[in-house]
C-alpha positions in Angstrom: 104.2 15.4 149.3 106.1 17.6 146.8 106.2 20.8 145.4 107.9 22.2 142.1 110.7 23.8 142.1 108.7 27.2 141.6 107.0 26.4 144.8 107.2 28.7 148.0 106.1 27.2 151.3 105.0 29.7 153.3 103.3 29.9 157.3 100.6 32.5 157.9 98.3 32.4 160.6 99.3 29.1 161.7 98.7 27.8 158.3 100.8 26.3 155.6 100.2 27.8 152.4 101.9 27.0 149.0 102.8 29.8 146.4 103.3 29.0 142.7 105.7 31.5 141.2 103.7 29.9 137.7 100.4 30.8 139.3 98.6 33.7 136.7 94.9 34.7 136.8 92.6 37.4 135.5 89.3 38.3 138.2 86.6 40.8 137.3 84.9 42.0 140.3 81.2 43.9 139.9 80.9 46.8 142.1 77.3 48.5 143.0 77.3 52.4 141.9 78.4 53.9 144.5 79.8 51.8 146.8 80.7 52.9 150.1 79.5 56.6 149.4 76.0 58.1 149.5 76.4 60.9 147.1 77.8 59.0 143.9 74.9 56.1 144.6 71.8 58.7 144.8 73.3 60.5 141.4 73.8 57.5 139.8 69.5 56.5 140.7 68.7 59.6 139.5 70.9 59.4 136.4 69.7 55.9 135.5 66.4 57.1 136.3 66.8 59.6 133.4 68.3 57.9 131.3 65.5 54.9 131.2 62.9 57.5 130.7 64.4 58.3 127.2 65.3 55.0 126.2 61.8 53.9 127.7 63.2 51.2 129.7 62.8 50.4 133.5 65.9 51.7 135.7 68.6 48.8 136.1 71.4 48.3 138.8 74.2 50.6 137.7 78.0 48.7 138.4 81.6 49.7 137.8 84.7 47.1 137.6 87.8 46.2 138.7 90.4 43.4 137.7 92.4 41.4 140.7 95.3 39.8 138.2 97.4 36.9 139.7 100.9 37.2 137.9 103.7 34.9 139.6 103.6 35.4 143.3 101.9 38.9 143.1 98.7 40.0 142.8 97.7 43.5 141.3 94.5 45.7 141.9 93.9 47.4 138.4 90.9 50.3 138.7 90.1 53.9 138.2 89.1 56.4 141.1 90.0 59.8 141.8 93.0 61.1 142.4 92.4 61.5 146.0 90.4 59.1 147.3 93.4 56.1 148.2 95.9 58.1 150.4 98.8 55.1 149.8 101.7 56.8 147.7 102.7 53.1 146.3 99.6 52.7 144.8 100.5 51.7 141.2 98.9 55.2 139.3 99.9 54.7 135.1 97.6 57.8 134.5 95.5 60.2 135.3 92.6 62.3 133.4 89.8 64.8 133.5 86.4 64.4 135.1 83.6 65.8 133.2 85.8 68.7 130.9 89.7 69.1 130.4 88.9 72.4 131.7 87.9 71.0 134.9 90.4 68.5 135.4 92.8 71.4 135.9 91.8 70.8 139.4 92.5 67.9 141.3 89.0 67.8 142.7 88.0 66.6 139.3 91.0 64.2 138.3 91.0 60.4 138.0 93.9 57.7 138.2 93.7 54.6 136.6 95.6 52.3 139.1 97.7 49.3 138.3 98.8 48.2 142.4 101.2 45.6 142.8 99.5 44.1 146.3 96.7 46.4 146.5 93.2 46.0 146.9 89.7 47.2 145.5 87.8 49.7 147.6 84.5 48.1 148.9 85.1 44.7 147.4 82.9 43.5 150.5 80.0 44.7 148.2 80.6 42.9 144.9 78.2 41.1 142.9 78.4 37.9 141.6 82.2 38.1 142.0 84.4 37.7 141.2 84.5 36.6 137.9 87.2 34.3 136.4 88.3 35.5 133.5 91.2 34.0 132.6 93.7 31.4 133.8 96.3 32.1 130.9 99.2 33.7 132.4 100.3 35.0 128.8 96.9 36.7 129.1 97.6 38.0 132.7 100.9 39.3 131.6 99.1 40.8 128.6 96.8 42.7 131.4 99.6 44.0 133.3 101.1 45.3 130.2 99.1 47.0 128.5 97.3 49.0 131.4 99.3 52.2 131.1 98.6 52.0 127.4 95.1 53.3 128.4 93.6 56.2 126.7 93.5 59.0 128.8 90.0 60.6 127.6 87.6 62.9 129.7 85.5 60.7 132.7 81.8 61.2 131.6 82.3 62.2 128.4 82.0 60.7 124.3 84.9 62.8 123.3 85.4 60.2 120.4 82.1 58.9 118.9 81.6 55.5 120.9 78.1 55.6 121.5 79.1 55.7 125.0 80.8 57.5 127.6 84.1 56.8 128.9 84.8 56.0 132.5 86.3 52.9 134.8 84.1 50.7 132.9 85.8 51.7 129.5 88.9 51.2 131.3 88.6 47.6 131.7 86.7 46.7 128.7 89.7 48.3 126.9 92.8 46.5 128.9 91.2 42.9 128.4 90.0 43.6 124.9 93.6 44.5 124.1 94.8 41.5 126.0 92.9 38.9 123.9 90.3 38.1 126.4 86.6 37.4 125.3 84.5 40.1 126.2 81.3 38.5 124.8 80.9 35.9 127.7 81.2 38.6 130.1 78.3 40.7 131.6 77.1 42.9 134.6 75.3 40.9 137.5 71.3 39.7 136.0 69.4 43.2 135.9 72.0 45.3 135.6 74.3 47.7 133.2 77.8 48.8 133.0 78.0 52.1 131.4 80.8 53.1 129.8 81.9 49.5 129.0 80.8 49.8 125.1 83.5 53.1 124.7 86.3 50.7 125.9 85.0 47.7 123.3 84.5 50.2 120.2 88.5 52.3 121.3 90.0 48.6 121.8 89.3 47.8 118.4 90.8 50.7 116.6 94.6 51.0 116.3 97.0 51.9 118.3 98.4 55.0 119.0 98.6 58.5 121.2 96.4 58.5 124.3 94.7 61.6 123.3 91.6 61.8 121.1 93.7 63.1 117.9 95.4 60.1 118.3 92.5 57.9 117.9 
């Protein structure tokens, strides 16, 4: 058997694997609400639970995202959090914002990071839904991805600062990076029975032009 010239034959565990340096991929992973913490899931029930009531609608599965994007031989974890929940200093952080007012997010207790982590890994993948889910196998895409990740707007978690419809949170995030990457965000949706708030605010921001992160720049 051979292997291209972009091959790397490595050993691990006893195993031979193969590494294509040409290898590129784009994974969307569908995380429950909550994930891994009680508070966040029982305030996401009871907003949901709100929320339905007005819209006069049952309650659905609430989910945020992540991307897992193969580039070469390395694989980066690109999602939002707060700023202290992942203790690693090398965790790939392109920016960080405000949680619920700019006010607020004076304090780091209500700050996020939007993560782009060369060799990292998403928190509580163990409970992902009907993931992941194979976005792309382009690796101009993939490149695209990685690119364009810091270019994220930096607007207020929880809030419609600029007229989406919508409010802007991890969810916006990534609807945002693989609009502005050229990937189809029509064939993609949250498991059956659920929603992904937040993820309309990143389609209706991708499409406008580009500019400053801040809201008067958009």
């Amino acid at each position: 058997m051979t292997f291209g010239t972009d091959a790397s034959i490595l050993q691990r565990g006893g195993v031979t694997v193969v590494e294509d340096a040409r290898d590129a991929w784009v994974d969307l992973y569908w995380l429950p609400l909550g994930a891994g913490g009680r508070v966040v899931r029982w305030n996401g029930r009871v907003y949901e639970r709100i929320t339905a009531r007005r819209q006069r609608r049952a309650p659905a599965d609430l989910y945020h995202c992540g991307l897992m994007v193969r580039l070469g031989r390395v694989t980066h974890c690109i999602e939002m959090g707060p700023v202290w929940n992942v203790p690693d200093v090398q965790r790939g952080v392109v920016l960080e914002g405000p949680v619920a007012s700019r006010r607020l997010g004076r304090l780091r207790a209500f700050r996020y990071e939007l993560r782009c982590w060369p060799g990292g890994r998403l928190p509580d993948v163990d409970e992902a839904v009907d993931s992941p889910v194979h976005v792309s196998r382009d690796r101009t895409r993939a490149a695209a991805v990685v690119d364009v990740v810091g270019a994220v707007p930096a607007l207020t978690w929880g809030r419609d600062e600029l007229g989406t419809g919508d409010m802007w949170n991890s969810n916006s995030a990534v609807a945002w990076v693989l609009a502005r990457s050229g990937h189809d965000l029509g064939a993609i949706s949250p498991p059956r029975g659920g929603r992904a708030p937040g993820w309309a605010a990143g389609v209706v921001l991708a499409a406008r032009r580009d500019g400053d992160r801040s809201p008067q720049g958009l």
